[in-house]
MARTINU-959720 format. One line per 3 residues: for each residue x, y, z of C-alpha. Coordinates in Angstrom, 3 decimals. Layout:
N
X,Y,Z ~ ...
% end
This chain:
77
67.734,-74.485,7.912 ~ 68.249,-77.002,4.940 ~ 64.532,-76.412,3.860
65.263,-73.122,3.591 ~ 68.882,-73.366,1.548 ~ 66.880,-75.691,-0.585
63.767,-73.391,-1.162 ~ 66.430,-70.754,-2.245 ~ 68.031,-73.037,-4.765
64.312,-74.031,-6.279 ~ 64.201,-69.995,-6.720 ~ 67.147,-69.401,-8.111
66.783,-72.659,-10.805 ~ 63.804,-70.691,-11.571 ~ 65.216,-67.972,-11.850
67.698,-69.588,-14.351 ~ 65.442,-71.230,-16.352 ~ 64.004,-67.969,-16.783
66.564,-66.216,-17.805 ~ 67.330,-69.360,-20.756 ~ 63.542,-68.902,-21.950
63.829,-64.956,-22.226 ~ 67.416,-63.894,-23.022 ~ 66.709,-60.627,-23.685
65.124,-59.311,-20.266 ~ 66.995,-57.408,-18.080 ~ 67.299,-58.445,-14.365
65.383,-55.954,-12.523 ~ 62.387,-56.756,-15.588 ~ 63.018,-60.357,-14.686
62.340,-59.600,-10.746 ~ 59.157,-58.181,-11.801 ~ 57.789,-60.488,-14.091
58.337,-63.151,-11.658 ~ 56.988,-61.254,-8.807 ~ 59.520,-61.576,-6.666
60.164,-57.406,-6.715 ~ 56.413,-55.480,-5.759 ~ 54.946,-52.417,-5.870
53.599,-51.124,-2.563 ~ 49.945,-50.959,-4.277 ~ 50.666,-53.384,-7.271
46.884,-52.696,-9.039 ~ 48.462,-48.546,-9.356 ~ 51.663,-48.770,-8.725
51.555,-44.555,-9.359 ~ 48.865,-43.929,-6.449 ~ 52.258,-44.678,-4.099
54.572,-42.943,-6.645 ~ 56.014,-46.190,-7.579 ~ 57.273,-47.292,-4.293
58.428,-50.822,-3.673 ~ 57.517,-53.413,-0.907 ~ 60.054,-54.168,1.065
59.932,-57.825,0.793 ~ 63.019,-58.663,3.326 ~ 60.899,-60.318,5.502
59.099,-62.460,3.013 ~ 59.936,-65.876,3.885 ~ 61.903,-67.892,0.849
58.727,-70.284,0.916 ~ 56.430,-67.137,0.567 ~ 58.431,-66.125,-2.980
58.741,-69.578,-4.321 ~ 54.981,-69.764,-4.268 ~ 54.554,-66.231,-6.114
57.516,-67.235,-8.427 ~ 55.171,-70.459,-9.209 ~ 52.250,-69.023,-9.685
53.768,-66.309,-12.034 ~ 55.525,-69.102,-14.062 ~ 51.989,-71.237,-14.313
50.586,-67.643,-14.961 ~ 52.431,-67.259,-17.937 ~ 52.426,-70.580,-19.027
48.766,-70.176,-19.517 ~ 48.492,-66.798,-21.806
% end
């Protein structure tokens, strides 16, 4: 159970350092961007009339890595 308190505190470091980098995005934009929030069909998020994935079972591990890989993502524009 550590692993996982100390999975959630990488995220939410992330998270913060974020937040430092781009002041002026709101929270919910932040979810997004980071990919920790998803659209049920994320190439058209309109063909389900924008309806989110419920990501409550997505282990802490499993958002980390998408977290990452959006960071590096951006990183690399």
């Amino acid at each position: 159970m550590d692993d996982h308190k100390q999975v959630n505190k990488e995220i939410i470091n992330l998270l913060t350092r974020y937040v430092d980098k781009n002041p002026s995005q709101r929270f919910g934009q932040i979810l997004f961007n980071l990919d920790i929030n998803q659209f049920v069909h994320k190439a058209d998020p309109a063909q389900y009339n924008h309806l989110l994935r419920d990501i409550h079972n997505d282990l802490s591990e499993d958002i980390l890595k998408r977290v990452n890989d959006r960071i590096s993502l951006i990183k690399n524009k």
